[in-house]
C-alpha positions as CSV (number, residue, x, y, z in Angstrom):
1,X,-21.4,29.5,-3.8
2,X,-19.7,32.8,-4.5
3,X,-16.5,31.3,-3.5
4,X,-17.0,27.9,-5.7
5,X,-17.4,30.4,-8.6
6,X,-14.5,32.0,-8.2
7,X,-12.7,29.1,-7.4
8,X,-14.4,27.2,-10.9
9,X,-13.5,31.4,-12.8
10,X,-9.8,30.8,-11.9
11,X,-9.2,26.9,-12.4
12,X,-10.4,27.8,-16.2
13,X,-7.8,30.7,-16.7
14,X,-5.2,28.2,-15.0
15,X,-5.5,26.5,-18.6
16,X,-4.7,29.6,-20.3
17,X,-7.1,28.6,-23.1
18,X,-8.8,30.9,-24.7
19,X,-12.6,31.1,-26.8
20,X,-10.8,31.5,-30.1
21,X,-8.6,28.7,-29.3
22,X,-11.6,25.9,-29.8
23,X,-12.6,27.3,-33.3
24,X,-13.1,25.6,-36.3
25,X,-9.2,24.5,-36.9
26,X,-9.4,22.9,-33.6
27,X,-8.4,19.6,-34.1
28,X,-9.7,15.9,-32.5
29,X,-7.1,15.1,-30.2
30,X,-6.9,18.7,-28.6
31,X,-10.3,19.4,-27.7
32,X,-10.0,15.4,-26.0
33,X,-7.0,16.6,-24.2
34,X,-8.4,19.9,-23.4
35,X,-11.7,18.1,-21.7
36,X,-9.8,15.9,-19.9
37,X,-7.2,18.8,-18.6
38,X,-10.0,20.8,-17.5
39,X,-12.3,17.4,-15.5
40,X,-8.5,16.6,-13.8
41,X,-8.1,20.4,-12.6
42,X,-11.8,20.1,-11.6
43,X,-11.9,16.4,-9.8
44,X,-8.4,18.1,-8.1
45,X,-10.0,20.7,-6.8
46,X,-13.6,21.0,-6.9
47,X,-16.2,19.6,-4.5
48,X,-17.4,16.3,-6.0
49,X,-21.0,17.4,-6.2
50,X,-19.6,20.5,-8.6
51,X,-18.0,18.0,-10.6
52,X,-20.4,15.6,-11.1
53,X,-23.2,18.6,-12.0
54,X,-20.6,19.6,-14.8
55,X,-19.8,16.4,-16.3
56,X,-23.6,16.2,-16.4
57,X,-24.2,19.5,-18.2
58,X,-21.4,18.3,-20.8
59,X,-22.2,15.0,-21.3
60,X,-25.7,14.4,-20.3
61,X,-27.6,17.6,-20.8
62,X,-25.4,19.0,-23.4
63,X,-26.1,22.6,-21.7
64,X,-24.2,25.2,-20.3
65,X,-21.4,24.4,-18.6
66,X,-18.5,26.3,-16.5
67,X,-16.0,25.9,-18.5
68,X,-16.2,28.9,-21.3
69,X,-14.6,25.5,-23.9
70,X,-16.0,22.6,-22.8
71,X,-19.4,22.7,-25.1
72,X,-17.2,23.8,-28.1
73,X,-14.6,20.9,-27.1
74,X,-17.5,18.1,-27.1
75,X,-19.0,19.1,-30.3
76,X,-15.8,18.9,-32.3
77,X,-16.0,15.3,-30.8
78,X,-19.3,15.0,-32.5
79,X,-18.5,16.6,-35.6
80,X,-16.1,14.1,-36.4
81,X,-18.7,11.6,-36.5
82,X,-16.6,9.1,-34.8
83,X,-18.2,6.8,-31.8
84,X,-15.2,5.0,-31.1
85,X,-13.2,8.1,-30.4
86,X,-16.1,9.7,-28.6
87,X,-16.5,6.4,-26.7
88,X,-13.0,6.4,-25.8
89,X,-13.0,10.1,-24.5
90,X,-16.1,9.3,-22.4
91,X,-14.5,6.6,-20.8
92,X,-11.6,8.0,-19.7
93,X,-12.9,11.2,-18.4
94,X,-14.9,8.7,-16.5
95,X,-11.8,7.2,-15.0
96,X,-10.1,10.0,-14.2
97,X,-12.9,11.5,-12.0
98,X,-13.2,7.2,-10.7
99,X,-9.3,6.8,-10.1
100,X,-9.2,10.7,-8.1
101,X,-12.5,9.8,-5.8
102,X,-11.2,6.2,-4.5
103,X,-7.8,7.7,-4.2
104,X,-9.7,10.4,-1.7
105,X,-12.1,7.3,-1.0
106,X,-15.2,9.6,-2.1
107,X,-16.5,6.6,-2.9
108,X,-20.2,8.0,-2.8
109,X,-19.2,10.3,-5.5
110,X,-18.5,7.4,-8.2
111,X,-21.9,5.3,-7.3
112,X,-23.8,9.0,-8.3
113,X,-21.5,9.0,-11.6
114,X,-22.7,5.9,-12.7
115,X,-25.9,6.5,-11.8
116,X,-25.8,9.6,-14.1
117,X,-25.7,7.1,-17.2
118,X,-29.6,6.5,-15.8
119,X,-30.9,9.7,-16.7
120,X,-34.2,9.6,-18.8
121,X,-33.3,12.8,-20.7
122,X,-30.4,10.1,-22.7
123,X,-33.7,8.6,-24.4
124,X,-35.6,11.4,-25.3
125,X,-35.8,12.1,-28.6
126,X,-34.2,15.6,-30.3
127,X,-34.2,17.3,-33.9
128,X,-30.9,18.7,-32.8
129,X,-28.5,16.6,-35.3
130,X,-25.5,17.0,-33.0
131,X,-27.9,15.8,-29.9
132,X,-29.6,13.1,-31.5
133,X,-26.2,12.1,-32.4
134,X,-24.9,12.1,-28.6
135,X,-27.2,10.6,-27.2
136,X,-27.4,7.6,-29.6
137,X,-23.8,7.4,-28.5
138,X,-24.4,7.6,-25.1
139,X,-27.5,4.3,-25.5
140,X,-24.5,2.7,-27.3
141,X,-22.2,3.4,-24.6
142,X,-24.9,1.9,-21.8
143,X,-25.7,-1.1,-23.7
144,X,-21.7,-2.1,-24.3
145,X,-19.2,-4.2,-22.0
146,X,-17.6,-1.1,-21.2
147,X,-20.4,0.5,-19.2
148,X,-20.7,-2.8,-17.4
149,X,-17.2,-2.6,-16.3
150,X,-17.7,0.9,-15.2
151,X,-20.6,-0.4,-12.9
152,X,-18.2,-2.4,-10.9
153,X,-17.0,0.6,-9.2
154,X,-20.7,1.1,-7.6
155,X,-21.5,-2.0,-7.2
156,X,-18.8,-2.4,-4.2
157,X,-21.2,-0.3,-2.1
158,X,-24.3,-2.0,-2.9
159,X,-22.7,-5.2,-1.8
160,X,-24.2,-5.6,1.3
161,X,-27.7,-4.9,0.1
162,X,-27.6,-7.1,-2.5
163,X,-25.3,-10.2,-1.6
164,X,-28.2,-12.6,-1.3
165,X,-29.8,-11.6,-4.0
166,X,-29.9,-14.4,-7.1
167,X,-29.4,-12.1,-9.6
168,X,-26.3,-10.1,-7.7
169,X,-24.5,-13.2,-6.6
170,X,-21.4,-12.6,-9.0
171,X,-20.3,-9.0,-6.6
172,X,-19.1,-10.7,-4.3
173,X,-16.2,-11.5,-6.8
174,X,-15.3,-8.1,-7.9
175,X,-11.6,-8.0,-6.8
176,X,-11.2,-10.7,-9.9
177,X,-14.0,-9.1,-12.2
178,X,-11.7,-6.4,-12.5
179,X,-8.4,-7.4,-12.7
180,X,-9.4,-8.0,-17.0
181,X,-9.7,-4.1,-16.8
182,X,-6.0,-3.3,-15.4
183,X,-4.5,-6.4,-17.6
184,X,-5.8,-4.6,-20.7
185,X,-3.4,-2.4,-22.4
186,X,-6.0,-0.8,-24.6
187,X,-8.1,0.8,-22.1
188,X,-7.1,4.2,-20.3
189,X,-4.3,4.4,-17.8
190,X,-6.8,5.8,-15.9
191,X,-8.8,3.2,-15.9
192,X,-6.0,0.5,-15.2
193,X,-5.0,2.3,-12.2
194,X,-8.3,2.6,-10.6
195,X,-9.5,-0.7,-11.6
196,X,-6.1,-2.9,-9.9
197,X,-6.4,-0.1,-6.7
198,X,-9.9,-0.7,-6.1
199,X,-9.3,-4.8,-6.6
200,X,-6.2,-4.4,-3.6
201,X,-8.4,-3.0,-1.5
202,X,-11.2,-5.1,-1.4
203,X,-8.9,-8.4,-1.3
204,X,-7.4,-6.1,1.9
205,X,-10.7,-5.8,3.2
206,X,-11.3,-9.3,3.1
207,X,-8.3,-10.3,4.0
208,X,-8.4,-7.5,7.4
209,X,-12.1,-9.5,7.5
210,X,-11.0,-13.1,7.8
211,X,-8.3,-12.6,10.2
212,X,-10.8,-10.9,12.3
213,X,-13.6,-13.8,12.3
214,X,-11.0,-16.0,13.0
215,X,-9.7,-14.3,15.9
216,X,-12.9,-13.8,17.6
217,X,-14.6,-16.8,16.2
218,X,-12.2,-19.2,17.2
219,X,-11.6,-17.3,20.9
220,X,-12.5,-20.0,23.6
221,X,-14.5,-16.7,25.3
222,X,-15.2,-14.3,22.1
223,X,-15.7,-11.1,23.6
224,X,-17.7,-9.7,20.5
225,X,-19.4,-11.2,17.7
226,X,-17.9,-11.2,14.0
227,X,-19.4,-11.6,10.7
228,X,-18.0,-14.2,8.4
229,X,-16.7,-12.6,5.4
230,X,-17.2,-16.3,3.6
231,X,-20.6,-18.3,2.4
232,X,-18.6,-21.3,3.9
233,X,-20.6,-21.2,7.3
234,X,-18.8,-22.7,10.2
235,X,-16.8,-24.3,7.4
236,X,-14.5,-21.5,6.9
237,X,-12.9,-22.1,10.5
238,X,-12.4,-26.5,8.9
239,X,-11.1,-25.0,5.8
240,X,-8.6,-22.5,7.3
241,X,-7.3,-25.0,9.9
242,X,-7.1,-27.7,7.1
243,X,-4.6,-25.7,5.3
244,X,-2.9,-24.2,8.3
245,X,-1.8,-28.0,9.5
246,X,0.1,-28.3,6.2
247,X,2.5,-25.3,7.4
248,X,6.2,-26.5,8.2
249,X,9.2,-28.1,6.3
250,X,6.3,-29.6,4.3
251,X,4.0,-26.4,3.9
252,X,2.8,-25.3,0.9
253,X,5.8,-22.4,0.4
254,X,8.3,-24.5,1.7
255,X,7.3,-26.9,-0.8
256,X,7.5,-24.3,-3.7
257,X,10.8,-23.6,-3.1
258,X,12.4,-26.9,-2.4
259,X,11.3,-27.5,-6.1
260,X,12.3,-24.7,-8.1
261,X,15.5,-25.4,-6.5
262,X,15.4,-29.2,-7.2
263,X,14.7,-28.3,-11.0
264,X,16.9,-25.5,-11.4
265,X,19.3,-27.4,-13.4
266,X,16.8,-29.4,-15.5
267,X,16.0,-29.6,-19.4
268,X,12.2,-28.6,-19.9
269,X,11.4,-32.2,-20.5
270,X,12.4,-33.2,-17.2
271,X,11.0,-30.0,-15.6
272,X,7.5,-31.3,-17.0
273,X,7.9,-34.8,-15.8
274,X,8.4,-33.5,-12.2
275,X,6.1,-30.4,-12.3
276,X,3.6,-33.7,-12.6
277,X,4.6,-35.3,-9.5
278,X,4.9,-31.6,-7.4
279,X,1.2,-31.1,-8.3
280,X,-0.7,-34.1,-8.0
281,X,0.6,-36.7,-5.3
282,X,-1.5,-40.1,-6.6
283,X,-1.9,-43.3,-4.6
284,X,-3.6,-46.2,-7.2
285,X,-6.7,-46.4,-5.3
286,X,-8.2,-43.1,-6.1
287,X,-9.4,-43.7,-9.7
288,X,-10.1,-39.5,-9.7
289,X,-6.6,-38.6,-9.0
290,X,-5.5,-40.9,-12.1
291,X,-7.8,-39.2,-14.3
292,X,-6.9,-35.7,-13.8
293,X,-2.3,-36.7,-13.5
294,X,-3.7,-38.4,-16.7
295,X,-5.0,-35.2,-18.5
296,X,-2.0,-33.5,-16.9
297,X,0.2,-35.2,-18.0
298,X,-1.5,-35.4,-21.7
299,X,-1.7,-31.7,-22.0
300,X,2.3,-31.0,-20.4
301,X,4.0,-34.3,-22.5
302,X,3.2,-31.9,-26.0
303,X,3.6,-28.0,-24.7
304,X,6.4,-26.5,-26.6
305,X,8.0,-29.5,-27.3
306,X,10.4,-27.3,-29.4
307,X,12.3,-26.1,-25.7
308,X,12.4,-29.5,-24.6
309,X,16.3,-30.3,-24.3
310,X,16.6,-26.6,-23.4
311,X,17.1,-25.0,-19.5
312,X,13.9,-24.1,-17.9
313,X,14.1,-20.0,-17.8
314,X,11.7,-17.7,-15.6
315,X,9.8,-17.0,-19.2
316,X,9.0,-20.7,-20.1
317,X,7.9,-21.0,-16.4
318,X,5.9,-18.5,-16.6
319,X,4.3,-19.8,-19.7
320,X,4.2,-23.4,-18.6
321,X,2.4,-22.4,-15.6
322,X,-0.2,-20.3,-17.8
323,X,-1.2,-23.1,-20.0
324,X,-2.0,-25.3,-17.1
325,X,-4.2,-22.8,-15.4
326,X,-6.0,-22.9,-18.7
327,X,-6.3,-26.7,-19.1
328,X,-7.9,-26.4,-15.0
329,X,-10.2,-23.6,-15.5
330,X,-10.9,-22.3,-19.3
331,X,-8.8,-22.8,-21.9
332,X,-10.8,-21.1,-24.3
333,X,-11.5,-17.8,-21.7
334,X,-15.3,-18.3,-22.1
335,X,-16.6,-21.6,-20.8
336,X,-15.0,-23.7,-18.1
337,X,-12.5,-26.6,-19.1
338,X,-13.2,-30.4,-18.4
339,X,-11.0,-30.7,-16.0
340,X,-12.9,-27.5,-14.0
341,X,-16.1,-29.5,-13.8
342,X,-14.7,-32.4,-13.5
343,X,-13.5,-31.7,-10.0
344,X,-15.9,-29.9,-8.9
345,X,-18.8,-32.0,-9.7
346,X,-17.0,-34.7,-7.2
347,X,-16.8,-31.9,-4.6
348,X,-13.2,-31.0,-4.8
349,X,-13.0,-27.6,-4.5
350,X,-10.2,-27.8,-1.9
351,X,-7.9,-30.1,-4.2
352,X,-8.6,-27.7,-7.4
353,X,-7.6,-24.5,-5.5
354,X,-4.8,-26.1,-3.8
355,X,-3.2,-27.2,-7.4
356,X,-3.6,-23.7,-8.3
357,X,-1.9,-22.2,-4.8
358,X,1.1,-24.9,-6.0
359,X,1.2,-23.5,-9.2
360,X,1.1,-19.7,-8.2
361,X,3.7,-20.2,-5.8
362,X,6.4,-21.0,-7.9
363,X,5.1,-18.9,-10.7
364,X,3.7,-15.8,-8.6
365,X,3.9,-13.7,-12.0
366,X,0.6,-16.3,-13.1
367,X,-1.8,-14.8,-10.5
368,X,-3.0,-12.0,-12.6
369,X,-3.3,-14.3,-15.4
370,X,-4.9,-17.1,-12.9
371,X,-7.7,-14.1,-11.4
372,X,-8.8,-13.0,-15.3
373,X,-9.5,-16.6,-16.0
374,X,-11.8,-16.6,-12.5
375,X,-13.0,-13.4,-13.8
376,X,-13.9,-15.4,-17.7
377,X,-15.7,-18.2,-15.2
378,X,-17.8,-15.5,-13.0
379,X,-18.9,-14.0,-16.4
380,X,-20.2,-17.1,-17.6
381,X,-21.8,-18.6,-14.8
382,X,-23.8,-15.2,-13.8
383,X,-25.9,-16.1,-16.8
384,X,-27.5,-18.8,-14.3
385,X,-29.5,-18.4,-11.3
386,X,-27.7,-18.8,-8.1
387,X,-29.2,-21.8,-6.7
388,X,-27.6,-23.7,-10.3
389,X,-23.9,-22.2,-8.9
390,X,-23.5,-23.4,-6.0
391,X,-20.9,-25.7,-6.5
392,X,-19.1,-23.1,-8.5
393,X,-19.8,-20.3,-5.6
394,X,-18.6,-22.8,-3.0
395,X,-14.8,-23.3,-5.1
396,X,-15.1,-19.4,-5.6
397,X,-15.4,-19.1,-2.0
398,X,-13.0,-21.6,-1.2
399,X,-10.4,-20.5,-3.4
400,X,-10.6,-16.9,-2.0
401,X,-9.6,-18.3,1.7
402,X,-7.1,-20.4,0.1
403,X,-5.3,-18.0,-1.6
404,X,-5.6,-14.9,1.2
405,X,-3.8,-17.4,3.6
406,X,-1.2,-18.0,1.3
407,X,-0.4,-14.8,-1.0
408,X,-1.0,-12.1,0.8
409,X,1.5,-10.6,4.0
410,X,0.0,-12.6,6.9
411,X,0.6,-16.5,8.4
412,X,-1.7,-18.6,10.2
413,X,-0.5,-20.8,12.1
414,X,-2.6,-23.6,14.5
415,X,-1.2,-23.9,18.2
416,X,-3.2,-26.4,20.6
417,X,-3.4,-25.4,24.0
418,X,-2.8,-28.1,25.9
419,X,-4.9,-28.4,29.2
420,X,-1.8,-30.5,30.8
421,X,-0.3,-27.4,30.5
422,X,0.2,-24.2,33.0
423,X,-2.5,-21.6,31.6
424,X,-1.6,-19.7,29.2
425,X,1.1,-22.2,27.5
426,X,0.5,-23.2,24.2
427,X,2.2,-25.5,22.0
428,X,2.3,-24.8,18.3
429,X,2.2,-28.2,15.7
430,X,4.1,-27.9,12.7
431,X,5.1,-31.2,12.1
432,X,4.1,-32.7,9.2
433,X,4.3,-36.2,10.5
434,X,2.2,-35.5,13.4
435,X,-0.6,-33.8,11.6
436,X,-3.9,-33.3,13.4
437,X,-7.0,-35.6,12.4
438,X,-10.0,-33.6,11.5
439,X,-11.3,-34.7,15.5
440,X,-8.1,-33.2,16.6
441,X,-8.3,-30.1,15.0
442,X,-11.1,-29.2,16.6
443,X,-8.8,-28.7,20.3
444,X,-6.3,-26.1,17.6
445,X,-6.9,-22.4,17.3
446,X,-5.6,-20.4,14.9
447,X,-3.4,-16.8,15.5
448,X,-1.8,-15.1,12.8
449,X,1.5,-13.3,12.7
450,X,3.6,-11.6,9.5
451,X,4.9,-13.6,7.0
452,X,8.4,-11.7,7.1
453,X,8.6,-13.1,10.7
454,X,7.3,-16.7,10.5
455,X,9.3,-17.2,7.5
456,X,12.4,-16.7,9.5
457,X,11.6,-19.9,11.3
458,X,11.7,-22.1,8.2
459,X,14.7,-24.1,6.7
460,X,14.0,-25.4,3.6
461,X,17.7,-26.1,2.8
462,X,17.6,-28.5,5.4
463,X,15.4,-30.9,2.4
464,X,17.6,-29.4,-0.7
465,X,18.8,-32.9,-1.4
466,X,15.7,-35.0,-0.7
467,X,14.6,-35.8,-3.9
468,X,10.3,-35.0,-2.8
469,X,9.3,-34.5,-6.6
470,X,10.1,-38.1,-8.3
471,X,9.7,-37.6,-12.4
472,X,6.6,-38.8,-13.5
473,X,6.7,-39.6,-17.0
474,X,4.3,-42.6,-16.5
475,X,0.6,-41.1,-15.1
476,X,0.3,-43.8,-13.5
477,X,3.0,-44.2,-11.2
478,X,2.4,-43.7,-7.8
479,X,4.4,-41.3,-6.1
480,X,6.4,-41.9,-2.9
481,X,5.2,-38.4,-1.0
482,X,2.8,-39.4,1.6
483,X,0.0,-37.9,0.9
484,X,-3.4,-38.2,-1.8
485,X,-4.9,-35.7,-3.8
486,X,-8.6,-36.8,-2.2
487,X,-6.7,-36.7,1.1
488,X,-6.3,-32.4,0.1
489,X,-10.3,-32.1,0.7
490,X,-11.7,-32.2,4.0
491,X,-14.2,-34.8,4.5
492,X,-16.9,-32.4,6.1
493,X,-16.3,-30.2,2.5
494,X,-19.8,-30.6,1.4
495,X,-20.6,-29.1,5.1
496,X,-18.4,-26.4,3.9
497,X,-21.3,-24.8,1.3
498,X,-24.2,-22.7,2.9
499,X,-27.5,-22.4,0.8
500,X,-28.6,-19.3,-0.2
């Protein structure tokens, strides 16, 4: 202890503040800056249990604290009679101590901040002005979004304990919950950095998760038992080999390129006719792949019609690929488009994610925007019990698999090993006129490998001049790519779901 107190004497005169300096004349933003200064030194070089017991005594217990300033630097805050600034000064002291401990994954050490806000000494009542004051601030604070989204930084390791609880089923979403916070420019840097590190690691957790279940799962002798990181049951194995067997010339990626390419000379009119036809391949008999190239179609014929005899640039792209992700999911960022529950009610998950995978492919920029609008669904659906969700849990699920096998840094790829073969020799399908039935696929397993390396083995100029993406001005036309949108979704997809 003596050596902690010497350490805590010299990190104050490090600041080379002085008593006098936090007088009367001090203003606003320098005692903020001076309590932030001193929690950085502090989270830098304290032990997280010293830290935490002084951001308690400042904020909490309003007592003594360490730092000779910190008191004196608090109450200006509260003299100024301004909640917003003292809310704002909470909440990035709060990040700063967040963004340093799951840097130095002390991850223990932000669950026991958070759990500082559930002190009972916040409720108790004072005839201290300046205390009454803080702690109606703090009951404020508690009761606002912003505490909520500081919770999502503790919830990660209650996770286990609580995934199949009703109430809790929305943390198994995190990663997208917070990608609002980082896309916000008004909250702290602080704040943004911790909140898109935290989301990167638990997409690479999952991601580290999946490829081990399928290893092991999908061994012909597992030599050790895995847990499935999905809800999907043995559907997650259908699922990933569903989307692996469109790899090849006429893979998803492949398939991205070969049309930015196709386009890149087109006015936007005629970039919107044939964004229709990359998305949605229709075949007359399936009445629910009319409806949605319908709405489509009626939603792209009118965006900016003002660029339409201009070139197609990365910004009206991006843009273009925007609005559609709000016609499929929310386009008013609070309850779910038509479209949204119009698919998923007829059990297409599979199609739905798959039209988003096209459109974040050749708009990779949209995924940020495509995650907060997950993030706007997961808030509103959490307001219902889980067993009312499913269908929404079973896309969310769904669209996580989807999108780790396509936008992160590892392939998967099916090989069959034949049994006409010598052991050991496998023979890999990629070709996208032989593909698998769902009896077939069955006899494939499924290894991964980079996506630097596999890439190598594509050559999508090879189709440059194959016109794959006719224009589809008319909705109803019927496109001459051989495939359906209800042929996307596996026919064991409602298999796919696991009750709670």
């Amino acid at each position: 202890m003596v050596a902690t107190t010497r350490k805590i004497v010299s990190n104050n005169r490090a600041f080379g503040h002085s008593q006098s300096n936090y007088g009367n004349g001090q203003n606003l933003q320098q005692a903020q800056e001076y309590i932030y200064s001193f929690l950085l030194n502090a989270v830098k070089t304290w032990p997280a249990s010293d830290v935490l017991a002084e951001f308690r005594q400042l904020f909490i217990d309003h007592s003594d604290t360490t730092s000779p300033n910190g008191l004196s630097a608090l109450q200006i805050i509260l003299f100024a009679n301004n909640e917003q600034e003292f809310k704002n000064t909470l909440k990035r002291c709060c990040y700063i101590l967040i963004n340093n401990w799951e840097m130095s994954r002390q991850h223990e050490a932000v669950q026991e901040l958070v759990e500082l806000f559930k002190s009972p000494c916040i409720y108790r009542r004072s005839l201290s002005p300046t205390l009454k004051r803080l702690r109606q601030w703090l009951i404020n604070f508690i009761d606002s979004p912003d505490y909520r989204e500081l919770e999502l930084f503790a919830l990660r390791l209650r996770e286990d304990r609580t995934i199949n609880r009703g109430d809790n089923w929305a943390i198994r979403y995190t990663p997208y919950l917070l990608v609002p916070q980082y896309m916000n420019n008004k909250n702290p840097v602080e704040q943004r950095q911790a909140a898109r590190a935290m989301a990167r690691r638990l997409k690479d957790k999952f991601k580290f998760d999946l490829a081990m279940y399928t290893a092991y799962s999908d061994s012909p002798r597992p030599q050790q038992m895995t847990d499935n990181p999905t809800e999907l049951g043995d559907g997650a194995l259908r699922l990933i080999k569903m989307v692996v067997a469109k790899q090849g010339l006429f893979g998803y990626r492949n398939l991205s390129r070969l049309f930015l390419t196709q386009v890149d000379t087109l006015s936007y009119r005629e970039f919107k006719r044939h964004l229709l036809g990359y998305l949605i391949y229709v075949v007359k008999t399936d009445p629910l792949a009319e409806q949605i190239k319908a709405r489509l179609w009626e939603k792209l014929e009118g965006l900016y019609i003002e660029h339409d005899d201009e070139p197609v640039d990365q910004s009206m792209l991006l843009r273009t690929c925007d609005r559609l992700i709000d016609c499929l999911m929310t386009e008013n960022h609070e309850t779910p488009a038509e479209i949204f529950t119009l698919l998923l009610s007829q059990n297409n998950s599979v199609t739905l994610a798959i039209i988003l995978l096209k459109l974040v492919l050749i708009s990779p920029s949209s995924q940020a925007y495509l995650e907060a609008r997950i993030a706007d669904l997961i808030t509103y659906y959490d307001q219902f019990p889980r067993q009312d969700c499913q269908w929404v849990i079973h896309f969310l699920e769904v669209f996580r698999v989807v999108f780790t096998l396509y936008t992160d840094d590892v392939e998967y790829n099916l090989v069959k090993v034949s049994t006409e073969k010598p052991a050991g020799e496998a023979v890999a399908s990629h070709s996208v006129s032989t593909l698998p039935t769902w009896e077939e696929l069955e006899s494939f397993r499924i290894f991964a490998q980079s996506y630097q390396l596999a890439k190598q083995k594509l050559k999508p100029s090879k189709l440059a001049d194959q016109n794959i993406f006719p224009s589809q001005a008319d909705p109803s036309q019927t496109d001459a790519f051989p495939e359906a949108l209800s042929s996307e979704a596996s026919p064991k997809e409602s298999d796919a779901s696991t009750q709670a």
